[in-house]
C-alpha positions in Angstrom: -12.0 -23.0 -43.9 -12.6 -26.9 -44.1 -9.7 -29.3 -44.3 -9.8 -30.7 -48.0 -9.3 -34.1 -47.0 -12.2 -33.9 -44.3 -14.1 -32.1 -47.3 -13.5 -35.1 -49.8 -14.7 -37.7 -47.5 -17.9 -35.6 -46.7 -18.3 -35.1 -50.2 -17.6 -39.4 -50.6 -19.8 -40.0 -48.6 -22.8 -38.2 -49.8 -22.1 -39.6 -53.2 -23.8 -42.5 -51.9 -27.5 -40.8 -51.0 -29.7 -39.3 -52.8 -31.8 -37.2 -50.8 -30.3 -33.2 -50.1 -31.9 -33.9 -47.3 -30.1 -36.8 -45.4 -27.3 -34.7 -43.1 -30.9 -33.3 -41.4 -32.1 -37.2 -40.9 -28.5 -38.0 -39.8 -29.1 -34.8 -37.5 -32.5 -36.4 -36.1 -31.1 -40.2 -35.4 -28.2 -38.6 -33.8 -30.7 -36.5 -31.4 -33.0 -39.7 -31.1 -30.2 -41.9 -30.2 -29.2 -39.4 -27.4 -32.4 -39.9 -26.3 -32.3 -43.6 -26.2 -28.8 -43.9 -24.6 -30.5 -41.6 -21.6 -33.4 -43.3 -21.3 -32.1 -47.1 -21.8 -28.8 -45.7 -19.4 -31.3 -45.9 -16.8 -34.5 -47.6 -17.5 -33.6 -51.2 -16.1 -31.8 -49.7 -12.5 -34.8 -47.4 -12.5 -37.7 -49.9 -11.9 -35.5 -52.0 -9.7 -34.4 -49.5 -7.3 -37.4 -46.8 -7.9 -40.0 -49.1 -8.8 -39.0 -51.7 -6.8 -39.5 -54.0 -9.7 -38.9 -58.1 -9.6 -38.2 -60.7 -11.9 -41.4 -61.6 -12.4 -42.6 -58.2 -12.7 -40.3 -57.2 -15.1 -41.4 -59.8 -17.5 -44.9 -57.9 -16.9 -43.3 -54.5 -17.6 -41.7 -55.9 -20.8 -45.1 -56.8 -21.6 -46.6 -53.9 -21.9 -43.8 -52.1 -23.4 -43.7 -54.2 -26.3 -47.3 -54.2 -27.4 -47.0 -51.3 -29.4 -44.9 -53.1 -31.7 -47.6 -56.0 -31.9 -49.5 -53.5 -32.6 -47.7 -51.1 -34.7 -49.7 -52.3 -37.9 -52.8 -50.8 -36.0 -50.8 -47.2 -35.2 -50.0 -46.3 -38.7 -53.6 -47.0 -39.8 -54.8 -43.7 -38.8 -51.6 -42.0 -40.8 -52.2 -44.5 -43.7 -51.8 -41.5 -46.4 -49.3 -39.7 -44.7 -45.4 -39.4 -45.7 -42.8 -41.2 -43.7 -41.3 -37.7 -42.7 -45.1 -36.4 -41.1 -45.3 -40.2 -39.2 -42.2 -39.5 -38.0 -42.3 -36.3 -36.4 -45.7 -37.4 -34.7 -43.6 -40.4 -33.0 -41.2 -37.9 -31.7 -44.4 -36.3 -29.8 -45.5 -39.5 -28.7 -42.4 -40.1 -27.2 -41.4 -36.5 -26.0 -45.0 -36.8 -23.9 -44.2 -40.3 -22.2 -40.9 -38.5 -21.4 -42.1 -35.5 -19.8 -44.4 -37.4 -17.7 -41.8 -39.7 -16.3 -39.4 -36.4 -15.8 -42.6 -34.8 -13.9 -43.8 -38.3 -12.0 -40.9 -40.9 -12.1 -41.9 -42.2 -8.6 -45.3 -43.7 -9.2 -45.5 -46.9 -10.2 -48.7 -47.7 -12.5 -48.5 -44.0 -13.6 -44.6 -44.2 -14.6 -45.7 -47.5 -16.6 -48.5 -46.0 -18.6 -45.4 -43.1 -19.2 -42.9 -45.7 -20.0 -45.5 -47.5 -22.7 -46.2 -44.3 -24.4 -43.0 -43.5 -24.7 -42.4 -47.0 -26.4 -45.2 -46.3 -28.7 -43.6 -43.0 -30.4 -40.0 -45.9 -30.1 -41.8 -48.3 -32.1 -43.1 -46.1 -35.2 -39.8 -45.2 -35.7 -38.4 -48.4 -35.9 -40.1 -49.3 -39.5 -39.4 -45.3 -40.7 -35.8 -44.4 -40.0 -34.7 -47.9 -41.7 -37.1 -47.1 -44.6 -36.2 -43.2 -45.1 -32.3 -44.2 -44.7 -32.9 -47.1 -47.5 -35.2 -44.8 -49.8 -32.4 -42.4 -50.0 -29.7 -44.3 -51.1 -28.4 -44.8 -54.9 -29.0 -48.8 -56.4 -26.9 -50.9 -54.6 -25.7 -48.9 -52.0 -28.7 -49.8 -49.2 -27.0 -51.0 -47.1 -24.3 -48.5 -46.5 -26.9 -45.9 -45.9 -28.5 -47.8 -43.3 -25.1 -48.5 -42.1 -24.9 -44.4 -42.0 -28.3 -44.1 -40.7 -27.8 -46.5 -37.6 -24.3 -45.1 -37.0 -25.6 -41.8 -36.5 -28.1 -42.9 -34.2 -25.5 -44.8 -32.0 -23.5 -42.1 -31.8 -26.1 -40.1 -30.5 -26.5 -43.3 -28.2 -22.7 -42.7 -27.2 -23.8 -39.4 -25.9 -26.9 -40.3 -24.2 -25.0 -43.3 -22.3 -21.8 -41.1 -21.3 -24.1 -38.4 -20.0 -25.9 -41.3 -17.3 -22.7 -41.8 -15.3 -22.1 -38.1 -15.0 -25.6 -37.2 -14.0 -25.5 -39.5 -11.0 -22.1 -38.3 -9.8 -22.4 -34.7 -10.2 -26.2 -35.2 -9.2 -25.4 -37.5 -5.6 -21.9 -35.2 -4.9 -21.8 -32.4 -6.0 -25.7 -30.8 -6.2 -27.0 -33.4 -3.7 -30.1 -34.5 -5.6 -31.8 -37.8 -3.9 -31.5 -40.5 -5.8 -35.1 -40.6 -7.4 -34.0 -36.9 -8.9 -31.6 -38.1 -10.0 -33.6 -40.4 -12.3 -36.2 -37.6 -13.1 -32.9 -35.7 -14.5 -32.0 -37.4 -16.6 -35.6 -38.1 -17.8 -35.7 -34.5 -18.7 -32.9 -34.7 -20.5 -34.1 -37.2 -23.0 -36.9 -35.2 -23.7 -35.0 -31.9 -24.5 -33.1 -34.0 -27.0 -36.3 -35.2 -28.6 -37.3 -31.9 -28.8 -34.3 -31.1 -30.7 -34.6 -33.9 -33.0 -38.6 -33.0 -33.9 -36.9 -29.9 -34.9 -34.5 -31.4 -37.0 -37.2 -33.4 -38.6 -38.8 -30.0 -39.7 -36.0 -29.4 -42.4 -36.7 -33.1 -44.5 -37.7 -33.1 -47.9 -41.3 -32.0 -48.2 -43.3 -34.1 -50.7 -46.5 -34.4 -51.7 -45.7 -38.4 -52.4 -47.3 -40.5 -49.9 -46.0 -44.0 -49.3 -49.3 -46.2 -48.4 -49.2 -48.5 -46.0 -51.4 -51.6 -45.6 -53.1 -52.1 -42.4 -50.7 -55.7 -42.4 -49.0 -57.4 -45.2 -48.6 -61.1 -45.9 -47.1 -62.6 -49.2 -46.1 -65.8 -49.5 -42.3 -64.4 -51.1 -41.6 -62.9 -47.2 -42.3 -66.5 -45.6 -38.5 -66.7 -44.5 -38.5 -63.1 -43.6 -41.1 -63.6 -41.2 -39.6 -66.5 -39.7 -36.4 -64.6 -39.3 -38.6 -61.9 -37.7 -40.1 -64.6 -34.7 -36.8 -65.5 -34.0 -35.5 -62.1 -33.9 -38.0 -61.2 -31.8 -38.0 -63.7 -29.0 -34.0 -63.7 -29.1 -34.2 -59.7 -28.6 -36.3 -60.0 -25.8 -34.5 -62.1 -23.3 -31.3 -59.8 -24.4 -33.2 -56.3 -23.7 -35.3 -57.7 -20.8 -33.5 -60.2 -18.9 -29.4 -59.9 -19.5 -29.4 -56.0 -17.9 -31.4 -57.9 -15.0 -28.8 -60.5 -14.6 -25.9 -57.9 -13.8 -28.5 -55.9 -11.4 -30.2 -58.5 -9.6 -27.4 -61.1 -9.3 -24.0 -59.2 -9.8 -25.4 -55.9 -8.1 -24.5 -53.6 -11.0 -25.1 -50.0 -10.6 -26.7 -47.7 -12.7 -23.6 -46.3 -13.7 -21.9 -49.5 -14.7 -25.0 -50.2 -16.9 -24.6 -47.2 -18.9 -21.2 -47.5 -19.4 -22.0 -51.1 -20.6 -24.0 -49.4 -23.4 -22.0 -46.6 -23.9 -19.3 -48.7 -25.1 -21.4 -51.2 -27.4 -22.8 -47.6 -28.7 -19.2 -46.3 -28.9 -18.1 -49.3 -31.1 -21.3 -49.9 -32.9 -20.5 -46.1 -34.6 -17.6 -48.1 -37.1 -19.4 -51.5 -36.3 -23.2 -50.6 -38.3 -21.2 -48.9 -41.3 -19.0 -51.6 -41.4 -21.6 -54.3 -41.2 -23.7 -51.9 -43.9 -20.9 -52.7 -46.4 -20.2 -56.2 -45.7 -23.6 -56.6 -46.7 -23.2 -55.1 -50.0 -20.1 -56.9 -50.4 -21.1 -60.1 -49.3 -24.9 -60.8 -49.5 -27.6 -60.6 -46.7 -27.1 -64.7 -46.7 -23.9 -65.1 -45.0 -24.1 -62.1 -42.4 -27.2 -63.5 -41.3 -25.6 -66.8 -40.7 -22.6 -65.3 -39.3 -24.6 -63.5 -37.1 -26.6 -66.7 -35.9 -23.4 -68.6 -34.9 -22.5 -66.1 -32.6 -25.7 -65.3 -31.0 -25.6 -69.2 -30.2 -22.2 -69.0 -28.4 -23.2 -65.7 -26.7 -26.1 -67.4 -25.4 -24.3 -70.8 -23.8 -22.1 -68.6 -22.1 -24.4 -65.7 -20.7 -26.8 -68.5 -19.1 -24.1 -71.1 -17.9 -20.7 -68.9 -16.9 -21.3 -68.5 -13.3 -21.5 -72.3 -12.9 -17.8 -72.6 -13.8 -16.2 -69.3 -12.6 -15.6 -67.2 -9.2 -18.3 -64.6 -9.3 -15.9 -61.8 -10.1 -14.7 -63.7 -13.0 -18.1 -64.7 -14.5 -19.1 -61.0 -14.1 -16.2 -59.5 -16.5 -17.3 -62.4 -18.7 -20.7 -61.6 -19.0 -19.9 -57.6 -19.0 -18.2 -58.2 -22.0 -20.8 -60.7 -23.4 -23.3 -58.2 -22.9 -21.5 -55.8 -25.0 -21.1 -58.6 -27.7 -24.7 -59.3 -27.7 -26.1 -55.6 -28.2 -24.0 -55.4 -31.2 -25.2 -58.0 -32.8 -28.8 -56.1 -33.2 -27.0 -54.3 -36.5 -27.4 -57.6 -38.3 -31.0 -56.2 -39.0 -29.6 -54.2 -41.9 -29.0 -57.5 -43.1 -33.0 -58.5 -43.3 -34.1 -55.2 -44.4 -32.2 -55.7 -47.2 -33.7 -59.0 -47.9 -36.9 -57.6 -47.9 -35.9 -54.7 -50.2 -34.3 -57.5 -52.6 -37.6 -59.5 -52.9 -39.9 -55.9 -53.2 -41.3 -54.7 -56.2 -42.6 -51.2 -54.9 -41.7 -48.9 -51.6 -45.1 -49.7 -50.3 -44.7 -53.3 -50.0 -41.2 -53.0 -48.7 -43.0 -50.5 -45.8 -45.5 -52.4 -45.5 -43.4 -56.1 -45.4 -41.3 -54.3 -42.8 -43.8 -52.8 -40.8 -45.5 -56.4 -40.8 -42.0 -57.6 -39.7 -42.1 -55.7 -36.8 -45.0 -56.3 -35.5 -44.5 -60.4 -35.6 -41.3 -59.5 -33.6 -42.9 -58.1 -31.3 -45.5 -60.5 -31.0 -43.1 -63.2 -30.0 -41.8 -60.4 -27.9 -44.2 -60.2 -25.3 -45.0 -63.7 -25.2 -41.1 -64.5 -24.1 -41.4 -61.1 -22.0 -44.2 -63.2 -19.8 -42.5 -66.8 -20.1 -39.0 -65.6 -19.4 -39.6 -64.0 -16.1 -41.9 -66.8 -15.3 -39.1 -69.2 -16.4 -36.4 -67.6 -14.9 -38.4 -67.2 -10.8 -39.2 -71.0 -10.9 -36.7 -72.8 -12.8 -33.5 -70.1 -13.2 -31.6 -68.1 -15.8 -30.1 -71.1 -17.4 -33.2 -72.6 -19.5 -34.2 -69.0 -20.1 -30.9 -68.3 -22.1 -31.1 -72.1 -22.9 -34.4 -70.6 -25.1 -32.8 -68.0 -26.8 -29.8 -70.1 -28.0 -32.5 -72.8 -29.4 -34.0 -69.2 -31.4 -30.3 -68.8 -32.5 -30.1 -72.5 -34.1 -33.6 -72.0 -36.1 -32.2 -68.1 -37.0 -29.3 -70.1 -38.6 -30.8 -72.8 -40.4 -33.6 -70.0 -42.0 -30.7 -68.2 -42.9 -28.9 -71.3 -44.5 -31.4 -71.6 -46.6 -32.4 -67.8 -48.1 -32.3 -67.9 -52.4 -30.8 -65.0 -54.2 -33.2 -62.1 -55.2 -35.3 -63.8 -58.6 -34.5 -59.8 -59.9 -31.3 -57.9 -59.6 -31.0 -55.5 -56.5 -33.7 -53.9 -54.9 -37.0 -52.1 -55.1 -34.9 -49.6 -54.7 -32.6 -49.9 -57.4 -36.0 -50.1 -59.8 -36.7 -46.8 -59.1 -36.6 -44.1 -62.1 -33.2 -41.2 -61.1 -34.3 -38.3 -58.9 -34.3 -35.5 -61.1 -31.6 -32.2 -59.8 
């Protein structure tokens, strides 16, 4: 028997989507995000102590990790009649392959790239299609909150996958006496059994014989400001995902565990903090979280690239741990330009295709800071590099100051005709 009160907030919370199908998606981010939190757990202490990856070299890596989402306009062309739930399954492929080869061959280094960028390619298709599926399947006005649901689920899953890192390495290096690379490889294979079990999940979504098209890339002049927001975002995510885990391994010696306990907890908090961000946006406009979110990013900055001039180095490392955890939080503010694109859409395929556009000019910026940062950061040092992003955080805020209301009430979304029982 269920608890009624557990019952009526299930049952509260589905009022909000539409789909019959969503607890399967929810099901599928959960399994994906477990896969993330593996991987990411141990992605940065893998090519430093594995790979034996600089500075420099890392800005390289970066590189070519992110040009699949340069490029992600180019992947969906050869799926450019296909449904957001076939696209998506054929990511989790993509992915489960780069996964399996870095579980079978973690220890070579041009090989374990190549693994590493396919993975990120099946990564970067789903990027556009879990925020699109969550925001097709919500009721008018309530887009936000199911992205908010969508991105909790997938951080929770993120919760696991982190969690799982720092018993791997301590069950793996006491008790079954795995060498350290193993180690590694474990928990490679790990994150691919959960993709494997999130493919499957992806079996039971709605089947439809409605396509959503997608242009090979979309430019109106409407999404000028959206696009801007998306450079910024871009070249202010990359120093983040980058460089600040390199900062705490290279100059604070963190260890692989610490790392993943540093995400587990952003992941643990970010499971109330995307649902709650979901409904401030709802509440209070894309506008003013976007601003908010710019203000703090600027202060996060300033003190990530300039704390260890003023504090012992114990003292600037609990700073920047916790700065660190700050800072990957923040990335649920994209809800908050999704549904600034949605506002301004008049179909789903421009909203796909706007967003998929998006991405793409994130990522462009992306790889560009990828090469400059590490460049910046081995001749000149970590404070212009985070000096950079905080200059992307001023431009993010006045862009943001000066977003119009949607000309149309709500969202492409909300013009929609009612799903018929």
């Amino acid at each position: 028997m269920h608890a009624p009160g557990v019952t009526q907030k299930m049952k509260k919370l589905t009022e909000s989507i539409e789909s019959k199908h969503f607890f399967s998606f929810m099901v599928s981010m959960f399994l994906f995000g477990s896969a993330l939190g593996l991987f990411n757990g141990v992605f940065n202490n893998y090519l430093a102590e594995v790979l034996l990856i600089d500075r420099f070299e890392r800005g390289v890596v970066e590189f070519l990790r992110e040009l699949p989402g340069f490029f992600l306009f180019l992947l969906l062309i050869p799926f450019y009649r296909s449904s957001e739930t076939r696209i998506i399954q054929i990511a989790f492929l993509i992915s489960l392959a780069g996964l399996a080869g870095l579980a079978a061959k973690s220890d070579l280094r041009y090989l374990s790239i190549f693994f590493v960028v396919m993975w990120s390619t099946g990564e970067h298709m789903i990027m556009p299609l879990r925020q699109s599926i969550a925001m097709h399947s919500a009721k008018p006005g309530r887009e936000g909150f199911a992205l908010g649901l969508s991105a909790g689920a997938k951080n929770f899953g993120q919760v696991t996958g982190y969690y799982l890192v720092p018993l791997c390495f301590i069950a793996g290096a006491k008790i079954i006496k795995f060498q350290h690379s193993h180690i590694f490889r474990f928990v490679f294979f790990l994150s691919a059994f959960s993709l494997v079990l999130a493919l499957i999940s992806t079996l039971r979504l709605e089947k439809s014989d409605k396509k959503v098209k997608r242009q090979k890339i979309y430019f109106h002049k409407k999404f000028t400001k959206y696009y801007i927001l998306q450079t910024f975002f871009g070249a202010r995510k990359q120093v983040f995902l980058t460089f600040a885990p390199y900062v705490l391994i290279l100059k604070y010696g963190a260890r692989t565990e610490l790392i993943a306990m540093l995400y587990g907890i952003y992941s643990t908090l970010n499971i109330f903090f995307n649902p709650l961000v979901g409904r401030l946006i709802d509440r209070f406009g894309y506008k003013l979280i976007l601003i908010l979110d710019s203000i703090v990013l600027f202060t996060v900055c300033i003190v990530y690239g300039f704390t260890h001039l003023f504090f012992s180095a114990g003292t600037a490392f609990g700073i920047i741990c916790a700065v660190f955890v700050i800072d990957a939080m923040l990335f649920a503010v994209s809800m908050a330009r999704t549904v600034y694109v949605g506002s301004l859409s008049d179909s789903r395929e421009e909203a796909s295709a706007t967003i998929s556009t998006g991405i793409s000019l994130d990522h462009l910026f992306s790889i560009i800071i990828a090469l400059l940062g590490g460049l910046l950061w081995e001749k000149i040092g970590m404070e212009l590099l985070f000096s950079v992003a905080a200059f992307f955080a001023v431009g993010s805020f006045f862009f943001s100051m000066s977003l119009e209301k949607p000309l149309k009430k709500g969202s492409v979304i909300q013009q929609r005709p009612p799903v018929r029982s």
